[in-house]
N, C-alpha and C positions, 0 to 999 in steps of 0.2 A: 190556737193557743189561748188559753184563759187567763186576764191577768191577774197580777197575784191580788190576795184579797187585802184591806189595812186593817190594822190593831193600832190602837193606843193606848198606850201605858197609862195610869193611873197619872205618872210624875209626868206625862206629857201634855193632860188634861191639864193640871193645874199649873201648870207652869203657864198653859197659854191661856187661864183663868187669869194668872197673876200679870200676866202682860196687859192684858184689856184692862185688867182694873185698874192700873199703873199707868198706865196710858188717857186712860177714860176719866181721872180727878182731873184735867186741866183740857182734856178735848177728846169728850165721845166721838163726835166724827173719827176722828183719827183713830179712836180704838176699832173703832167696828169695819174700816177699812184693810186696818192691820192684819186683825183676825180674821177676818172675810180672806186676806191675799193666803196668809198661812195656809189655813183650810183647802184653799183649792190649791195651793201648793203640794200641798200634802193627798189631793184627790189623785193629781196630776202622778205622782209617786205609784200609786197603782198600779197607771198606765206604762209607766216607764221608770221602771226602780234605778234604772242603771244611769241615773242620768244626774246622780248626784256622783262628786268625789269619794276615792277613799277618806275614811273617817281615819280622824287624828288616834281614835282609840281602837285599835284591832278588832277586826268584825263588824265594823258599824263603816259608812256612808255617812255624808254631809251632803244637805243641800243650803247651798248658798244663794242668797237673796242678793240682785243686784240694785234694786229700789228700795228696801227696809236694812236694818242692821240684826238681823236675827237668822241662826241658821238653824237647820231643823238635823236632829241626829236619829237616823233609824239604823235598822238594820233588816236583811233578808234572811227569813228561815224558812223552808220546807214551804214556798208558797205564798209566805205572810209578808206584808210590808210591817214592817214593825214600828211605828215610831216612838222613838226612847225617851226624847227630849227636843224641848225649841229655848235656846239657849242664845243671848244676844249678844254680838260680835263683839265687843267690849269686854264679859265676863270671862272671867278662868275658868278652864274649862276644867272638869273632876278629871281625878284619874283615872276613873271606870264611872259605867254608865250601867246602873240598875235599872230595874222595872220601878222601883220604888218612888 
């Protein structure tokens, strides 16, 4: 069986643009460790989509981080790991999750 291939959203890019750089004014280290775990969190996703919860918002999955405070929102379609958003466990969460 093949596993499924990833996409990322445009808004999933910069969202985890905006985490590093948010992170990285007061300790680089600590951003590029952040976005290094995310990343292969999300590599990890590939190999095993099913290994996050159902998502709060119908048709999407969460992966939840138990070392960082940020959870990653994808979803599966026709093959694709999707990832939607990386959204940190603190913020409100939208009521739907665009590509955008």
């Amino acid at each position: 069986m093949t596993a499924p291939t990833l996409r990322w959203t445009r808004r999933a890019v910069r969202r985890l643009d905006q985490i590093g750089a948010y992170i990285a004014k007061d300790n680089p280290d600590a951003a590029a460790r952040i976005v290094t775990r995310i990343v292969s969190a999300v590599e990890n996703l590939a190999s095993y989509p099913s290994m996050g919860r159902p998502g709060r918002i119908k048709g999407t999955r969460e992966y939840v981080f138990a070392d960082i405070p940020y959870v990653i929102a994808y979803r599966l379609q026709s093959g694709v790991v999707e990832i939607i958003t990386v959204i940190h466990g603190a913020q409100k969460w939208p009521l739907e999750l665009t590509n955008t």
